[in-house]
C-alpha positions as a Markdown table, in Angstrom:
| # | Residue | x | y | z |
|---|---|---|---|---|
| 1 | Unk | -15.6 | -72.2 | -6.4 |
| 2 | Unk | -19.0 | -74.3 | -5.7 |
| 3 | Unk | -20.0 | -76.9 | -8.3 |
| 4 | Unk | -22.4 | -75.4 | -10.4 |
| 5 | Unk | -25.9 | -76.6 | -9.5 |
| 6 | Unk | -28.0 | -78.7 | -11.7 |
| 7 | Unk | -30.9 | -78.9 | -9.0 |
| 8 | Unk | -32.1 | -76.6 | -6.3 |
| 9 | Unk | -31.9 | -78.2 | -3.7 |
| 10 | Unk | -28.1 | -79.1 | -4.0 |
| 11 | Unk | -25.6 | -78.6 | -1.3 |
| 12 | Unk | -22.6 | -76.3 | -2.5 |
| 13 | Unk | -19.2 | -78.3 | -2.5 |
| 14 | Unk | -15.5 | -77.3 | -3.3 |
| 15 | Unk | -12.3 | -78.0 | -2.7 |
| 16 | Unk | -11.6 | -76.6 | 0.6 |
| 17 | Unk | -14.6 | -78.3 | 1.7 |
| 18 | Unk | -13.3 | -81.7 | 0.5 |
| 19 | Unk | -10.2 | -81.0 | 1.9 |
| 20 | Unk | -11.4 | -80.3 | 5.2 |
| 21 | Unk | -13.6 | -83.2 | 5.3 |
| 22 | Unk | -10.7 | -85.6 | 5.0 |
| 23 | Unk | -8.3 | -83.5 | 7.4 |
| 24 | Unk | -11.2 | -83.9 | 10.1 |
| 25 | Unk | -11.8 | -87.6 | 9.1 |
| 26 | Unk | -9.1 | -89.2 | 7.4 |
| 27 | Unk | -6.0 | -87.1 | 8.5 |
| 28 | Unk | -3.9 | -89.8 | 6.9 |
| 29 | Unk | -4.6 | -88.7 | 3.3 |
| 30 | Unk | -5.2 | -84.5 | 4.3 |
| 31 | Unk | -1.9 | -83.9 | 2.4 |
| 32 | Unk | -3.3 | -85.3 | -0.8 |
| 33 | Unk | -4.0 | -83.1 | -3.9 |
| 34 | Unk | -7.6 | -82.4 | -4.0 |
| 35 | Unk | -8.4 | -81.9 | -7.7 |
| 36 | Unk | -12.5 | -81.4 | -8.9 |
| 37 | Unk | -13.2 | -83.9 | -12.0 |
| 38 | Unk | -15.4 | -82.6 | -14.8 |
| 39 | Unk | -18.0 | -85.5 | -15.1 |
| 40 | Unk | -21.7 | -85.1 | -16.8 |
| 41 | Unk | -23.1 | -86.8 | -13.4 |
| 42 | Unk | -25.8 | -85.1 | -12.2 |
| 43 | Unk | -26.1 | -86.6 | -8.3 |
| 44 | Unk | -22.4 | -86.3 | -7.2 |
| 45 | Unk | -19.7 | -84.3 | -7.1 |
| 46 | Unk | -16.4 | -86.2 | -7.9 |
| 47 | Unk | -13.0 | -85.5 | -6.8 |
| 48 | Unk | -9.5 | -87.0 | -7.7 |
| 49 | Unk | -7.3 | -87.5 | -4.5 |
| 50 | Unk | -3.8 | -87.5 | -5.1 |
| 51 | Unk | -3.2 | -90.2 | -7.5 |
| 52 | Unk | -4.7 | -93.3 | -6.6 |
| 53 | Unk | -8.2 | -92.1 | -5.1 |
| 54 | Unk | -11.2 | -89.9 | -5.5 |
| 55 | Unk | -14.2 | -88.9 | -3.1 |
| 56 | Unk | -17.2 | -88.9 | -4.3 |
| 57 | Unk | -20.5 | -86.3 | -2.5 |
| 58 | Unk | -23.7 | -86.5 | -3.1 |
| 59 | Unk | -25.2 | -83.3 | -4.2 |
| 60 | Unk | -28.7 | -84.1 | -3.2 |
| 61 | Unk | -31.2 | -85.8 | -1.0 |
| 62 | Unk | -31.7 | -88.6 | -3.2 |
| 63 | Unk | -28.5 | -89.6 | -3.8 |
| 64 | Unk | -26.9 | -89.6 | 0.0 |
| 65 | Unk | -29.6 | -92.5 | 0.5 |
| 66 | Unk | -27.9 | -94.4 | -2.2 |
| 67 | Unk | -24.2 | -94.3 | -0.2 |
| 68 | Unk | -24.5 | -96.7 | 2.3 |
| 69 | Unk | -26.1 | -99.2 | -0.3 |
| 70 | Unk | -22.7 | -99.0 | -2.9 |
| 71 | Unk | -20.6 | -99.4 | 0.5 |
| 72 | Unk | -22.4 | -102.5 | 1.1 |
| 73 | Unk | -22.9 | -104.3 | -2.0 |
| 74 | Unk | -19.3 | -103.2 | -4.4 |
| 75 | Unk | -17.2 | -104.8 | -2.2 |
| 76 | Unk | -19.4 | -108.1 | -2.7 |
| 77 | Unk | -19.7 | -107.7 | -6.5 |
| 78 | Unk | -16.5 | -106.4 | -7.5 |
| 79 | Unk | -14.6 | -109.3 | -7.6 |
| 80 | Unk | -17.3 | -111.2 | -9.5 |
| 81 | Unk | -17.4 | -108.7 | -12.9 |
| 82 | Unk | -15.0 | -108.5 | -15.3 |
| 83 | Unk | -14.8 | -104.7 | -15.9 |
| 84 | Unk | -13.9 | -102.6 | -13.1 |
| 85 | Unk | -15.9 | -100.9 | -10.7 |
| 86 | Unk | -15.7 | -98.5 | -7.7 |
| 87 | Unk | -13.7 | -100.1 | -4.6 |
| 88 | Unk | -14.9 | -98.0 | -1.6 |
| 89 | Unk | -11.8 | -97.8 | 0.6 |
| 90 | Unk | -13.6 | -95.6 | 3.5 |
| 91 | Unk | -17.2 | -93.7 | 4.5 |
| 92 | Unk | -17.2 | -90.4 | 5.4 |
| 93 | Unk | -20.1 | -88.8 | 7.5 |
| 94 | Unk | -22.0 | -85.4 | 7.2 |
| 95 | Unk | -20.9 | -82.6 | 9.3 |
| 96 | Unk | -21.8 | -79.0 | 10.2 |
| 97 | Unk | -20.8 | -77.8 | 7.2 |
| 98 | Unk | -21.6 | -81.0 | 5.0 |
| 99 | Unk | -25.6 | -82.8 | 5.0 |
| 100 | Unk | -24.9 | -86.2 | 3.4 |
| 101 | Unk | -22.8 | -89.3 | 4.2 |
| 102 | Unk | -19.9 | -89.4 | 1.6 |
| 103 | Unk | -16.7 | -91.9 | -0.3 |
| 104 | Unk | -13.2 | -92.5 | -0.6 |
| 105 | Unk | -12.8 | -94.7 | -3.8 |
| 106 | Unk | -10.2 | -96.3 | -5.3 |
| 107 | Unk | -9.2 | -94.1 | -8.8 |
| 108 | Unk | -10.3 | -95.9 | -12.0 |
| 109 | Unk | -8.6 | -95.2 | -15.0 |
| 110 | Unk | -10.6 | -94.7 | -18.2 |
| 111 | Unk | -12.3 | -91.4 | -20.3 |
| 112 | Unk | -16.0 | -91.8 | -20.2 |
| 113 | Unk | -17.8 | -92.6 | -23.0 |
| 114 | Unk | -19.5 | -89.5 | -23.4 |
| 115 | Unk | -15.7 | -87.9 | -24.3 |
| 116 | Unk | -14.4 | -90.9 | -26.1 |
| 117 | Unk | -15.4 | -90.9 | -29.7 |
| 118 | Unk | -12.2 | -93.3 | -30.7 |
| 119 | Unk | -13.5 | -96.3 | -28.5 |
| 120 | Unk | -14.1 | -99.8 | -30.4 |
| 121 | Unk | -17.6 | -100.3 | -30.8 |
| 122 | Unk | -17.7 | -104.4 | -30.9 |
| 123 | Unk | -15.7 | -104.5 | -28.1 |
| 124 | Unk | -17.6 | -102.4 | -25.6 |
| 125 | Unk | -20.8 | -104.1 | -27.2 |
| 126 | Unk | -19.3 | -107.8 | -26.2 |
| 127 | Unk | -17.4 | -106.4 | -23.2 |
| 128 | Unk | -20.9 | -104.7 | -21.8 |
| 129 | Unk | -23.2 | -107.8 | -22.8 |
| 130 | Unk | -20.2 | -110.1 | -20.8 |
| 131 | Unk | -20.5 | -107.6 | -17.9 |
| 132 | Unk | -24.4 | -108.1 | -17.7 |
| 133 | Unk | -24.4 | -111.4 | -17.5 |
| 134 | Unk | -22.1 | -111.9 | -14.8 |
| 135 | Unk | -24.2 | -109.1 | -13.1 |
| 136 | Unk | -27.1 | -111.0 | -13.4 |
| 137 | Unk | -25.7 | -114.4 | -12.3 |
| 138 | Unk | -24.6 | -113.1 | -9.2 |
| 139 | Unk | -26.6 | -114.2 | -5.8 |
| 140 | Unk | -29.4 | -111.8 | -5.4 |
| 141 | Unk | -29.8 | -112.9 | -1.5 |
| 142 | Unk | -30.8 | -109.7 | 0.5 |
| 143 | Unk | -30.1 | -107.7 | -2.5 |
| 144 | Unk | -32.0 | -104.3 | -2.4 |
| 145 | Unk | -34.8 | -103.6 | -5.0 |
| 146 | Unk | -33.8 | -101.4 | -7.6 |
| 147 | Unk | -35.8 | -98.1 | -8.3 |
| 148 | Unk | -36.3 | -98.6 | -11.8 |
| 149 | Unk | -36.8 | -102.4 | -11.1 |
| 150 | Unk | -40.0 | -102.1 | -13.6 |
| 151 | Unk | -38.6 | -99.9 | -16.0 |
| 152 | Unk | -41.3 | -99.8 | -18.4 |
| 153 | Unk | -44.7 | -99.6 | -16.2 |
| 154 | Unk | -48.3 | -99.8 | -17.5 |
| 155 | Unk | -48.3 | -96.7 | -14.2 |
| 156 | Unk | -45.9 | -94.3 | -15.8 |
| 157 | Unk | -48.0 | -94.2 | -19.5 |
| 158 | Unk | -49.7 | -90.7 | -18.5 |
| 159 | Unk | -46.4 | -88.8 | -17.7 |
| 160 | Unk | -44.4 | -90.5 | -21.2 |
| 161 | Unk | -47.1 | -89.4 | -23.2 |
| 162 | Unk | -47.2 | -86.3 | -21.7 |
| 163 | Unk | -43.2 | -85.4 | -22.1 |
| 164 | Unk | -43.8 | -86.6 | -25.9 |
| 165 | Unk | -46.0 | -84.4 | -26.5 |
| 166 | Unk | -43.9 | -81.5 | -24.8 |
| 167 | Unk | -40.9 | -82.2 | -26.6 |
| 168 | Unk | -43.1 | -82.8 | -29.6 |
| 169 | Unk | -44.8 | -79.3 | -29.6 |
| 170 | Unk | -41.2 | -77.7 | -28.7 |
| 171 | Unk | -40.3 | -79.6 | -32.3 |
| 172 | Unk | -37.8 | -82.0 | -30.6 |
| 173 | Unk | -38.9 | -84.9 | -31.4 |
| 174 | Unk | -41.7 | -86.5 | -33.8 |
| 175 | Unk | -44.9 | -87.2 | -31.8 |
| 176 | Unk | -46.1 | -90.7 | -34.0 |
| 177 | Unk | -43.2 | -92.7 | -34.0 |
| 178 | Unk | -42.4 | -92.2 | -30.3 |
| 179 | Unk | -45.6 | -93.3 | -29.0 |
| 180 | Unk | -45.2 | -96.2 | -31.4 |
| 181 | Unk | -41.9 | -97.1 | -29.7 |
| 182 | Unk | -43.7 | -96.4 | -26.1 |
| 183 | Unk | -46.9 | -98.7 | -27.0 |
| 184 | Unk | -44.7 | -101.8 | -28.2 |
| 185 | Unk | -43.2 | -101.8 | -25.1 |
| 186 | Unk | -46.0 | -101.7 | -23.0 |
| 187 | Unk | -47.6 | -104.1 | -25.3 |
| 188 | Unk | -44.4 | -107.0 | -24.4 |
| 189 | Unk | -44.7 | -109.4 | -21.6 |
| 190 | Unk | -43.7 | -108.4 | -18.6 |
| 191 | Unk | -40.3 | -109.8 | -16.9 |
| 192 | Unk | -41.1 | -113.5 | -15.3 |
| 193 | Unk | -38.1 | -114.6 | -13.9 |
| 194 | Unk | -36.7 | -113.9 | -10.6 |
| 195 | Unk | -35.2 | -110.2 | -9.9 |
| 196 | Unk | -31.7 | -110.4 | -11.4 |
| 197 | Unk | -29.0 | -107.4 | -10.1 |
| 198 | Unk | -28.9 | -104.4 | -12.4 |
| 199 | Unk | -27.0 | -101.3 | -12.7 |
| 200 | Unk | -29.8 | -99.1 | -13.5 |
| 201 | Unk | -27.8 | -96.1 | -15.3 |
| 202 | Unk | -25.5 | -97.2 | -18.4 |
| 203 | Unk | -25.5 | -94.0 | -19.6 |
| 204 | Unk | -22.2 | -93.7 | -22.0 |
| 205 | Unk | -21.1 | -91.1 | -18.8 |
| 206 | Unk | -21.2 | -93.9 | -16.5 |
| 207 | Unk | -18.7 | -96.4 | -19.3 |
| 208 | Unk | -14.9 | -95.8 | -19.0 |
| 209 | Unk | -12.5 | -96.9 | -22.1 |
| 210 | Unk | -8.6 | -97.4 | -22.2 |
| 211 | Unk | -6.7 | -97.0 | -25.4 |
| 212 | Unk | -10.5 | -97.4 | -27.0 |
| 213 | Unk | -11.7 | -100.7 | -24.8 |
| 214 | Unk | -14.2 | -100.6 | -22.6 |
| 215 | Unk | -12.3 | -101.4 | -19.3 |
| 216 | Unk | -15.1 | -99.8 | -16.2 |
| 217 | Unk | -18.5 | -99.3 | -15.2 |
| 218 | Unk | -19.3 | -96.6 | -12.4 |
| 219 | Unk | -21.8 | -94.8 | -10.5 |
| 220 | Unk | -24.1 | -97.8 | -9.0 |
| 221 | Unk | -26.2 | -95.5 | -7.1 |
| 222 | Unk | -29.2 | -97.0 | -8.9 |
| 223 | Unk | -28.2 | -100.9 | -8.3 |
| 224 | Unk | -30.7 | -103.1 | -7.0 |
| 225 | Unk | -32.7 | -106.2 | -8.0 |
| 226 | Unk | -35.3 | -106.0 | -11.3 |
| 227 | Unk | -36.1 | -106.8 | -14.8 |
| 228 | Unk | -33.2 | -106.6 | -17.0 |
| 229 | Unk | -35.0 | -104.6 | -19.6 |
| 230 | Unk | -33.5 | -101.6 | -17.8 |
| 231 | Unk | -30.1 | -102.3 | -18.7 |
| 232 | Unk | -30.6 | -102.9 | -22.6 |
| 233 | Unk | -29.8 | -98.7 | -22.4 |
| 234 | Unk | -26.8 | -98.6 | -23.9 |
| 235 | Unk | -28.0 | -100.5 | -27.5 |
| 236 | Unk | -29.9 | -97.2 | -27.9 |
| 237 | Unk | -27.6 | -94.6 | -26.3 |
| 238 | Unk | -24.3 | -95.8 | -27.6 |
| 239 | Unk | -24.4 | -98.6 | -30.2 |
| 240 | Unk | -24.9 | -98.4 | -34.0 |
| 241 | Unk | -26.7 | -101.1 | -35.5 |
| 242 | Unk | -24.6 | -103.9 | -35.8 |
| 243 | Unk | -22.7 | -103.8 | -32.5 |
| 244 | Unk | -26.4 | -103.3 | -30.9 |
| 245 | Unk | -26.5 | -107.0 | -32.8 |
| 246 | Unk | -23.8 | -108.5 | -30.9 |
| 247 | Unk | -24.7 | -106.4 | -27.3 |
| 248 | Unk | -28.0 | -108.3 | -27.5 |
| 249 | Unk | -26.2 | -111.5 | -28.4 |
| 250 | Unk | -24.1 | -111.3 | -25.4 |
| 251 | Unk | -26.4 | -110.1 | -23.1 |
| 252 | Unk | -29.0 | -112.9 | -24.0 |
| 253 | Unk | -32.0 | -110.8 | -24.2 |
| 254 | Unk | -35.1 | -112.3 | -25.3 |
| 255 | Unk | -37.5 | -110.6 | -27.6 |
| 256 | Unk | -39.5 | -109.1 | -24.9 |
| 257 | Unk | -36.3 | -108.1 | -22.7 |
| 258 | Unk | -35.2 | -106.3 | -25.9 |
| 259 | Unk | -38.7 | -104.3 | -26.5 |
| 260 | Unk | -39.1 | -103.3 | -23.1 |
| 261 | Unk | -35.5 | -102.0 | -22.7 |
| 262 | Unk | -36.2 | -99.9 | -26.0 |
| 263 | Unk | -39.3 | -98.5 | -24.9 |
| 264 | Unk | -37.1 | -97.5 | -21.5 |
| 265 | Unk | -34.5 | -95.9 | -23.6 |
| 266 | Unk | -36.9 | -94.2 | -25.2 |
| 267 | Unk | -38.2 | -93.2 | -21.7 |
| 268 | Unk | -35.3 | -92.7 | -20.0 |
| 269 | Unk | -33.5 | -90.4 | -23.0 |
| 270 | Unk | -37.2 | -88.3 | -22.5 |
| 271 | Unk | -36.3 | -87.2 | -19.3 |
| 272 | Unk | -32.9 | -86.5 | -19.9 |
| 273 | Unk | -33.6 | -84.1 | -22.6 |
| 274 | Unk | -36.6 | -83.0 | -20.5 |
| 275 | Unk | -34.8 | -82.2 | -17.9 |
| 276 | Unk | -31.2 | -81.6 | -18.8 |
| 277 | Unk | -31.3 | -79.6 | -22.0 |
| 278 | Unk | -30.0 | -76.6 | -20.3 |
| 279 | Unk | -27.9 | -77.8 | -17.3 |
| 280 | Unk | -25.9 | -80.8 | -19.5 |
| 281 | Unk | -26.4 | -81.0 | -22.4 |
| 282 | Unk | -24.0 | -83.9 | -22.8 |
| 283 | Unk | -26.6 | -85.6 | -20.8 |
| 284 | Unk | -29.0 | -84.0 | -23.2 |
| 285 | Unk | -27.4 | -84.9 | -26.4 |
| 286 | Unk | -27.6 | -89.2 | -24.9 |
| 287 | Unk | -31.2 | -89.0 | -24.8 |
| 288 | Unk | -31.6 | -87.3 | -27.8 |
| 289 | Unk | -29.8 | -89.9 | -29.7 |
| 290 | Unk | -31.5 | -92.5 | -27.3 |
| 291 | Unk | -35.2 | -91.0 | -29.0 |
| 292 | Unk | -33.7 | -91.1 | -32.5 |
| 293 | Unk | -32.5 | -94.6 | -32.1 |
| 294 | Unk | -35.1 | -96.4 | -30.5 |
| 295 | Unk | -37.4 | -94.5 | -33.6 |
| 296 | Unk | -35.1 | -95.7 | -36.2 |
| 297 | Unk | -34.7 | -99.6 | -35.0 |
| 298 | Unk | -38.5 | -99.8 | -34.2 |
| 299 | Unk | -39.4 | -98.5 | -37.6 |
| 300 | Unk | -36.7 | -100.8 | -39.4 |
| 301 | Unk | -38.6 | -103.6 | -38.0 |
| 302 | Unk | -42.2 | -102.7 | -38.4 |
């Protein structure tokens, strides 16, 4: 059966449909297993293919742009990270059946974070601040800028305080604190160093773990060239207290880095529950604890 829909505009994918594709396009794997992956993604549709691949299809507009970008740039960053991430081993293209251009990956192994409540916490912290700094070292020449390359913008203050209040009437959140959280970080200096590479969406869906180490990083649709700040998520997400310590340590944030990337935690786990209450909640239930975390380490350091 069809994916279930998160969005309206989503185009219906299943298994025949993937099968088909890659019998039409890539006859040399059409007698591969094709077996749908339950993931908390909201873009993509995954798919494992026999034992060694998956495809991945974009379920919407706004993520088929993103495909041709990951083609170009994993292949180039790959081998500089020391986590694993998506190898693309071919592009598929829309059909009559299919709107959007599509991927053959290599198969990571690992259980999302979302699912893996036995994982080490001071080893993903140090493994994820590691990870982030080699990301940002890496040569940003013709890099693409990143969406959410000013994650916390004096532009976006209207619609924030506006889905605080929502939540805050709905008796979600508390109204106070999280505009407390949202002013501090618009109060910090903005980024002034060059655009480094981000991911752009370390949610603990898009963090794999092995025998409870962090071992993989996926979905890059969001990568591109910005301020840092945007991928201090996980300290709020994820991390208790201390590890959040040694993620910072690792990922050598500076004080404003850090405040910005709370206030877009805070932002960022908004719209999730804004949006995704309903549809995924697992989604949901990562921005909730992203608004009571960012709360709880602003106030400890008032």
């Amino acid at each position: 059966m069809p994916t279930p829909k998160m969005h309206p505009d989503e185009a219906d994918v299943d298994p025949p449909l993937v099968a088909r594709l890659l019998a039409t396009q890539f006859p040399q794997w059409a007698d591969l297993p094709v077996v749908k992956v339950a993931s908390d993604g909201t873009d993509n549709a995954m798919y494992r293919l026999g034992d060694d691949m998956s495809v991945r299809l974009p379920r919407v507009p706004g993520a088929a742009e993103m495909v041709g970008k990951e083609q170009r740039w994993l292949p180039k960053l790959a081998p500089l990270l020391p986590l694993a991430v998506p190898v693309p081993l071919a592009a598929g293209m829309p059909d009559d059946q299919y709107p959007y251009p599509w991927s053959v990956y290599r198969w990571l192994v690992g259980t999302d974070l979302t699912h893996d409540a036995g994982v080490d916490g001071e080893d993903v912290a140090v493994g994820l601040g590691r990870f982030l700094t080699a990301l940002q070292r890496i040569d940003t020449t013709d890099g693409p800028l990143s969406v959410r390359a000013t994650p916390v913008d004096p532009r976006d203050d209207e619609a924030v305080r506006s889905t605080i209040g929502s939540l805050a009437a709905a008796g979600v959140i508390d109204l106070e604190p999280a505009i407390a959280v949202w002013e501090a970080a618009l109060a910090a200096p903005a980024w002034g160093g060059s655009p480094v590479w981000t991911h752009g969406d370390l949610f603990p869906s898009n963090l794999l773990a092995t025998n409870g180490l962090l071992t993989g990083v996926i979905d890059f649709g969001l990568l591109g060239l910005g301020d840092p700040a945007c991928d201090m998520l996980p300290a709020w997400t994820l991390l208790a207290t201390g590890t959040r310590d040694l993620f910072r340590a690792e990922s050598g944030a500076d004080d404003a880095t850090w405040m910005r990337g709370r206030g877009w935690a805070l932002s960022a786990g908004l719209g999730a529950v804004r949006v995704y209450r309903v549809s995924n909640p697992a989604l949901a239930a990562a921005g909730q604890r992203a608004i009571a975390e960012t709360i709880a380490d602003y106030q400890r350091k008032c």
